[in-house]
N, C-alpha and C positions, 0 to 999 in steps of 0.2 A: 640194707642201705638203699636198695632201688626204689625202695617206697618214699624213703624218706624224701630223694632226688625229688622223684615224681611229683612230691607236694610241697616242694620248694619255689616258692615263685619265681627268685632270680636267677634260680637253676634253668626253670623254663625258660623264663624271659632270655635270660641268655645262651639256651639252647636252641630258640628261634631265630637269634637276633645269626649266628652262625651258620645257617641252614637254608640255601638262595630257593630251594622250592615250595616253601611253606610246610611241608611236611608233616605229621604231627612227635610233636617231640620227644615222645616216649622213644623208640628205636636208636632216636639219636643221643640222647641222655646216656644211655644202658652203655653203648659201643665207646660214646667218651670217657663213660668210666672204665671201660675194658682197658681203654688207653693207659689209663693212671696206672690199672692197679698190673695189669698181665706185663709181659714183658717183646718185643715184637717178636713174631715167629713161632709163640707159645703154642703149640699143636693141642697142648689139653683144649686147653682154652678156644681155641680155633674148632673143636671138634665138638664142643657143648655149643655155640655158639650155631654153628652149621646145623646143627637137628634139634636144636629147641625152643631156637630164638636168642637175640642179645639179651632181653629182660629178663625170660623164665631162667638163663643158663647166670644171670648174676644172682637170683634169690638161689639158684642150686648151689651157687659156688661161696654164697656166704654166709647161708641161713643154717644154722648149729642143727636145728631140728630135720635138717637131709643130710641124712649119714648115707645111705646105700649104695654103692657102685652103680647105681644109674640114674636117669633124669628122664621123666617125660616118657619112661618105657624103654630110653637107649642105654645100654651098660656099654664099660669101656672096658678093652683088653687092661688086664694088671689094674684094674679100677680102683682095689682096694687102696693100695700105693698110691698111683699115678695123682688119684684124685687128691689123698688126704695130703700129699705132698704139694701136689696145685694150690688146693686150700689152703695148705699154711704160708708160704710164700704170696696169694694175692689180698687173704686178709691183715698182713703187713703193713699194705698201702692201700687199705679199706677206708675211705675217709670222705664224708660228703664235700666237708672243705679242702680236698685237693679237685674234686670232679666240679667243684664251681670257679675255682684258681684257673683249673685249665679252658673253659668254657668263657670265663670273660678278658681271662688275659686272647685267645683268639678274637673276642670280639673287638679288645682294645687294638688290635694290629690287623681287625680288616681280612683275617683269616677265616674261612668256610670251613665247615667239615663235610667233607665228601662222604657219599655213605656204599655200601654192594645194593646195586637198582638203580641209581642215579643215572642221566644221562649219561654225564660225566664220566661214569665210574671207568678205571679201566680193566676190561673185563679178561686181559691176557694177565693180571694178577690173580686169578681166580686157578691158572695152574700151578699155583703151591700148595692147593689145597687145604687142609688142615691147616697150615704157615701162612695163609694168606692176610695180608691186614683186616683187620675188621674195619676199620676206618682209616682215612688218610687228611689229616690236614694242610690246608691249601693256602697261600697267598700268592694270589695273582690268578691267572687267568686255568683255572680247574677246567675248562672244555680240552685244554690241551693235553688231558691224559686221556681225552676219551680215543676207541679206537681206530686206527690210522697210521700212516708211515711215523716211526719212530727209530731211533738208530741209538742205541749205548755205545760210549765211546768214555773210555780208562785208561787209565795209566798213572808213571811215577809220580810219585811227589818233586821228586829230586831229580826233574825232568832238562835234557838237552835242549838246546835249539834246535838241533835236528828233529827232537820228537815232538815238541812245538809248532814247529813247520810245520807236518805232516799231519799233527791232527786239527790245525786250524786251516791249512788245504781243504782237508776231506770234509770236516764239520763247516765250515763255510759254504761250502759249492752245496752241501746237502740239504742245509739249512734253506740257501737261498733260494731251490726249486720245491719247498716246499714241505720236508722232512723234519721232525720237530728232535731235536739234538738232547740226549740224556746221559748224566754224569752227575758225580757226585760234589761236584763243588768245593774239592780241596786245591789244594797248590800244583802248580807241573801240569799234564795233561788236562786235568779238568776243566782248572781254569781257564786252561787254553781255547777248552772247545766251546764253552758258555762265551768267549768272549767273541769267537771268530762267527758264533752263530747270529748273537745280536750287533756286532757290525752288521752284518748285510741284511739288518731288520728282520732277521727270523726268529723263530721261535725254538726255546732253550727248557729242559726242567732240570731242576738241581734237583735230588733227592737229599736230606741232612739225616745225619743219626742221635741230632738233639732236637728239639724243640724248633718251631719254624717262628719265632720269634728270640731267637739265637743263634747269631754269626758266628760261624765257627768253621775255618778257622776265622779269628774276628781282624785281620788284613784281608778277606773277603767281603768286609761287613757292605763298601759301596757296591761290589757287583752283586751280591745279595738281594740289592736294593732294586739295581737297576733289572734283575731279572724277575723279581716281581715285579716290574711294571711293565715286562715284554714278553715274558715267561710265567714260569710258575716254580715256587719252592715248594716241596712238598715231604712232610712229613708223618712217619705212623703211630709217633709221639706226640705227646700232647704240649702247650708251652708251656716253657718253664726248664721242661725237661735236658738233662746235660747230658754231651755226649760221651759214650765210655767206647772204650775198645768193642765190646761185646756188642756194642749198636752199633759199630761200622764196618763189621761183619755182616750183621742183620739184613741192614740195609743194600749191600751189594745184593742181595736177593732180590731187590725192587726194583736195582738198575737194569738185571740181568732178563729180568720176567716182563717189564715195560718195551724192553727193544724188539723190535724183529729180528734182528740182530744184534752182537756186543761186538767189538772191533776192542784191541788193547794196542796201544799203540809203543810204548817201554812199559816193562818191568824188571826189577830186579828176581833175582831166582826166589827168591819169597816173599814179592810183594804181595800187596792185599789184591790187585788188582787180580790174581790168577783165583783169585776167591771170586770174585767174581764173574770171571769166565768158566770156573768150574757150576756154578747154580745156572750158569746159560746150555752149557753143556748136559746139567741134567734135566733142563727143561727140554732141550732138544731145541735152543735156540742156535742159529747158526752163529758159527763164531771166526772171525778173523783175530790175524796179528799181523803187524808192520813189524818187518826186516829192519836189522839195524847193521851197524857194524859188529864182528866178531870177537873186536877186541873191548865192547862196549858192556861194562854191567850193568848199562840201563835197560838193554837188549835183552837181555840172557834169560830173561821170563818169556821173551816175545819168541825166540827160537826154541823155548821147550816146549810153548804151548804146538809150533811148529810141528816138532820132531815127536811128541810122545800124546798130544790129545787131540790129532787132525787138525787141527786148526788151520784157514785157507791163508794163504797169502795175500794178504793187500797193498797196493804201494799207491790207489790213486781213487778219487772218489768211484770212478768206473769201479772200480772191482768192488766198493761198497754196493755200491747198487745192485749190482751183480748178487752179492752174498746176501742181500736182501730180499730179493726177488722183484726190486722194487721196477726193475728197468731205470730208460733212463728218458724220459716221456721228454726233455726238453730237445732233445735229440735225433731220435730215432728215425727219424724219416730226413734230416738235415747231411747234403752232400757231405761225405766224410773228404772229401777231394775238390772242394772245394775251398781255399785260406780265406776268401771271402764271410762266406757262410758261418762258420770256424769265431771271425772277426767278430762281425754282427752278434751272434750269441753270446760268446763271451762278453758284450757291453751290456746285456737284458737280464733281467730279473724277473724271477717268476713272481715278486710279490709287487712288486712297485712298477706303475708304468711308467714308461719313458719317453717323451716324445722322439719325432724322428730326428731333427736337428740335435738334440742332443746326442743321440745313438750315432749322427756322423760325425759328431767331435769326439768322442769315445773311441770310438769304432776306427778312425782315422778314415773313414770312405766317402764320396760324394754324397750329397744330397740325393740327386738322384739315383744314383747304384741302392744306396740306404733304401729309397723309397720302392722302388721295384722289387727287390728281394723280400722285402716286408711282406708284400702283395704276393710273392710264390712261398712263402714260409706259412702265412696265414691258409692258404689255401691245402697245403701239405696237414694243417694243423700242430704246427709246431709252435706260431708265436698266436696272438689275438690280440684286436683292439680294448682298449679300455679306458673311456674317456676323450681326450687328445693324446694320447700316449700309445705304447705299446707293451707288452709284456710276453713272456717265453710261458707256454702252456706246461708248468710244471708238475710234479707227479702229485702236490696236493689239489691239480684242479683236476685232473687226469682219474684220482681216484673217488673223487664226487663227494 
């Protein structure tokens, strides 16, 4: 089948039209059909792929005349099995005309395929190893997975106000100094934090467990939209593709391995969400949970992860940062004993300058108090000019 791709004109043509670095299009062909035919998190598949290349490991995987437990000189533990079981399951969905469906319906919605080597790429997905995507499709701005502060943040569907609060708090403030906000883009928490993140013009990824030119849930379909054009959606399927139970499972794996940390903010005692903090947990990513009340079943995943998998306590963007390592660079040198200082900060943003007149009607302080304090913050390096404006030195400038 890889051949055939190969010498497919619109297959190429629309494997380039997907691909922002010119690239040459064999690699990416191979890995978009990996998308169709494997399943995400396929470890066979993931482990041919790893030592023998995307292309060589699809002519292994679907050419009748390679029978043997290995490829390319690499044999697989239980090979005999493993493989001929991989084999019958990926020549299923062996089909030139799905690997072109999925290559130009991307190209119809403006979707990239991100590749492993890319600038882009992000390279804290590579500790799943075997599980790792082979590819990830993109709408919207793909630099935002490359690496750099990033925070997962989860929770209920059938989410309180309280846990609402809480995680559009913490995703807000995180967002705004600079920290790019990841979650899965369903109802409850999720949606919370995508939305609190692009209020304050930061940067959001949604990860989906269907196709990235499918809303789902599709009462998300506007913020979908709007976080491709401020964010990025990002998927390890191909479009087209529908989401099932078993992809959003998968998927917490991306949420979990993207973060520096995962934060959960409600769960129920067996939400999916503790699915998620369990792949954070075995990546050895740090993991928080927000405190709820006792008598709360929204809570009661966020107190086991508590009481039985370490998980740290968070109640305030501080202690995210904290659980991140990220520090809190807007800050750190700013009088803590000062209400003034306090003031001023809280009206500034790390992404947008502000002039000073504005910062004094925010702020509620003088003009001139406003413009003095500017002038000892800048020199502390806590805030910086830019432009006629001002801005708070956030942990994304902080981090270079």
């Amino acid at each position: 089948m890889i051949d055939e791709l190969l010498q497919d004109a619109a297959v190429v043509a629309a494997a380039s039209s997907v691909r922002a670095d010119g690239s040459e299009p064999a690699d990416a062909i191979a890995r978009a059909a990996w998308s169709v035919i494997a399943e995400p998190g396929d470890g066979v598949a993931g482990t041919l792929i790893s030592q023998v290349g995307a292309v060589e490991a699809m002519r292994f995987a679907l050419d009748d005349r390679l029978r043997s437990g290995s490829a390319g000189g690499v044999s697989f533990p239980r090979a005999d099995r493993a493989l001929k079981e991989a084999r019958d399951r990926w020549r299923l969905r062996a089909s030139t005309h799905g690997v072109r469906d999925a290559l130009e319906g991307a190209r119809d919605v403006g979707a990239t395929l991100l590749l492993p080597g890319d600038v882009s790429w992000p390279t804290s997905l590579d500790d799943l190893g075997a599980n790792a995507p082979s590819a990830l499709w993109v709408r919207g701005d793909a630099r935002l997975l490359a690496p750099g502060p990033h925070l997962s943040i989860v929770g209920a569907r059938a989410s309180s106000s309280y846990g609402e609060l809480i995680a559009a708090e913490i995703s807000g403030d995180l967002a705004d100094s600079g920290t790019v906000i990841v979650s899965g883009g369903a109802y409850g928490i999720d949606g919370a934090v995508h939305r609190a993140a692009l209020g304050v013009d930061g940067s959001t990824v949604a990860f989906l467990a269907g196709g990235v030119d499918r809303a789902y849930p599709a009462g998300h379909a506007s913020l979908f939209r709007r976080i491709a054009e401020q964010g990025a959606v990002v998927s390890e399927l191909p479009c087209g593709a529908a989401p099932t139970k078993w992809r959003f499972l998968a998927r917490n794996r991306l949420i979990a391995a993207l973060g520096d940390a995962t934060v959960v903010v409600e769960a129920g005692w067996r939400s999916g969400s503790l699915n998620t903090a369990g792949h954070a947990s075995t990546l050895g990513r740090p993991l928080g949970a927000v405190p709820g009340p006792v008598t709360s079943a929204a809570s009661a995943g966020c107190h086991r992860l508590l009481r039985e998998y370490d998980a740290v306590c968070v109640t305030s963007s501080a202690d995210v940062r904290e659980l991140c390592g990220h520090g809190d660079a807007s800050g750190a040198t700013a009088r803590a004993d000062d209400p003034r200082q306090v003031r001023l900060l809280d009206a500034m943003s790390a992404r947008t300058a502000v002039t000073s007149a504005e910062l004094s009607r925010r702020s509620g302080l003088a003009k001139d108090t406003v413009s003095s304090m500017l002038g000892l913050l800048e020199l502390d390096g806590v805030v910086e000019r830019a432009g006629e404006g001002w801005r708070r030195v956030g942990a994304k400038h902080s981090s270079g």
